[in-house]
Structures are given as C-alpha cells and as structure tokens.
N, C-alpha and C positions, 0 to 999 in steps of 0.2 A: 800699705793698702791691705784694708782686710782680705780673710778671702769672700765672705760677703759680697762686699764691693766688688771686687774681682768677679764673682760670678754673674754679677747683675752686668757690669760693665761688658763681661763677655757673651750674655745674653743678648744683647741691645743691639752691640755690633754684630750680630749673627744673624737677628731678627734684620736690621739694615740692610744688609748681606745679600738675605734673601729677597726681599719688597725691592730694592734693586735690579737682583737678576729678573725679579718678574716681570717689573714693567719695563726694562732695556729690554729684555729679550723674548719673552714669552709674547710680548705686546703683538709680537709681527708672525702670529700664528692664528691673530682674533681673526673671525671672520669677517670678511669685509662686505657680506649681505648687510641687507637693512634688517635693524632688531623689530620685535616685535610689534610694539609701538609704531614705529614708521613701516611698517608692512601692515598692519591696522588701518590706516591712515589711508593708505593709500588704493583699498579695496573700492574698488570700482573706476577706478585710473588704469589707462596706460603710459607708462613714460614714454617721450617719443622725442627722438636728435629733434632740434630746429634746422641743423644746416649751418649754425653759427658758432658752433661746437658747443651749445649749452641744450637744455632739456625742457620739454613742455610736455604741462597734464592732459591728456584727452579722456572724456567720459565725468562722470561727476562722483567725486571726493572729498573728504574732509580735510584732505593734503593741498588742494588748491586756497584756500586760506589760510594755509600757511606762511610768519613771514620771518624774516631774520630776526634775532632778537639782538636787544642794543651792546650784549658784547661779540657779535658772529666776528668782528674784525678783530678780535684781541689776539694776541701773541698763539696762544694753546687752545684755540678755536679747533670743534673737530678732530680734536685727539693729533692735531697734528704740530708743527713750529713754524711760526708764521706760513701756513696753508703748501709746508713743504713738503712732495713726496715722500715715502720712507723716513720721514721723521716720528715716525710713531714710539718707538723706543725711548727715543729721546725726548720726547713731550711726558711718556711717561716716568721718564725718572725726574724729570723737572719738577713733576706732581708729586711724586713720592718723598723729594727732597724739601719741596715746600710743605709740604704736610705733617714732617716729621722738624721743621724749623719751628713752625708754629704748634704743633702739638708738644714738645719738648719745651718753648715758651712758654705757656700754659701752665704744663706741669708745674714747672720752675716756681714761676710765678704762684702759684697755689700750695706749693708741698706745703706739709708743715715743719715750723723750725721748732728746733729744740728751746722748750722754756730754761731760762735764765733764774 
C-alpha cells in the first residue's frame, strides 16, 4: 500500500469517525424547540392538550393546514427510529451510514479508471 493510499484511507476513516460521533452523540444535545420554520408557521396558534393525550390549534395559522406527508410513517421519520424515544443518535448514524453507502457508490461508480 502506498503511503498515498494509506493517507487517504486514513483520512476517510477519521472523517467516518467523526460524522459518527456526531450524529450518535452530539444528535441528543439538538434542541428539541421547534425550528424556525415550524415556529413561522405556527404564529398566531396556540397549541393546546385535547385531553386525549394529543394537541390541537387554537387561533388561526398557516400550521393548521398542515398535513402528514406520504413518508411521516417511514422507519426515520422525525429524526427518530420507528417513532422511538431517545433514538435520536441512532437514526442519526443510520443516515450518516446510508449517506456514506451511497455516496461511496457514486464515487466508485464514477471515478475514473486508468486508460489501458
């Protein structure tokens, strides 16, 4: 192995490394306010218990036309694993590992190869 290769290959896993530790662990420091956009949205709302342990708009918003979109039921919906408590970390590195699956396909698939 060159050392070339050697330093890319030690780059990559290090870059990995980190993108890893970030979203396993850093993920469960995000704040758990609503972001910008859904604080936008919801300017001239109040949320309010129903009583049936879920939430309803009072007052009028652009959040009350709001509706699920066709993947809200998927596996990593909401940054969570299957709508699991405290799985934040681990949704995260789900993404980080699928992103670096498919982006590393990609590459692969595009480099270029040495002419013959």
């Amino acid at each position: 192995m060159s050392t070339k290769t050697r330093r890319n290959t030690g780059f990559l896993l290090g870059f990995l490394l980190v993108a890893l530790v970030l979203a396993g662990a850093v993920s469960y420091f995000a704040d758990s306010n609503p972001d910008g956009l859904d604080h936008a949205t919801l300017a001239g709302c109040q949320v309010v218990e129903d009583g049936h342990g879920g939430e309803t708009l009072q007052g009028t918003c652009i959040a009350q036309n709001a509706k699920d979109h066709h993947l809200a039921g998927s596996p990593l919906a909401d940054y969570v694993v299957n709508g699991g408590e405290g799985t934040t970390g681990l949704a995260g590195v789900i993404g980080v590992a699928v992103t670096v699956v498919v982006a590393g396909g990609l590459f692969w698939l595009l480099r270029r190869r040495p002419t013959k």
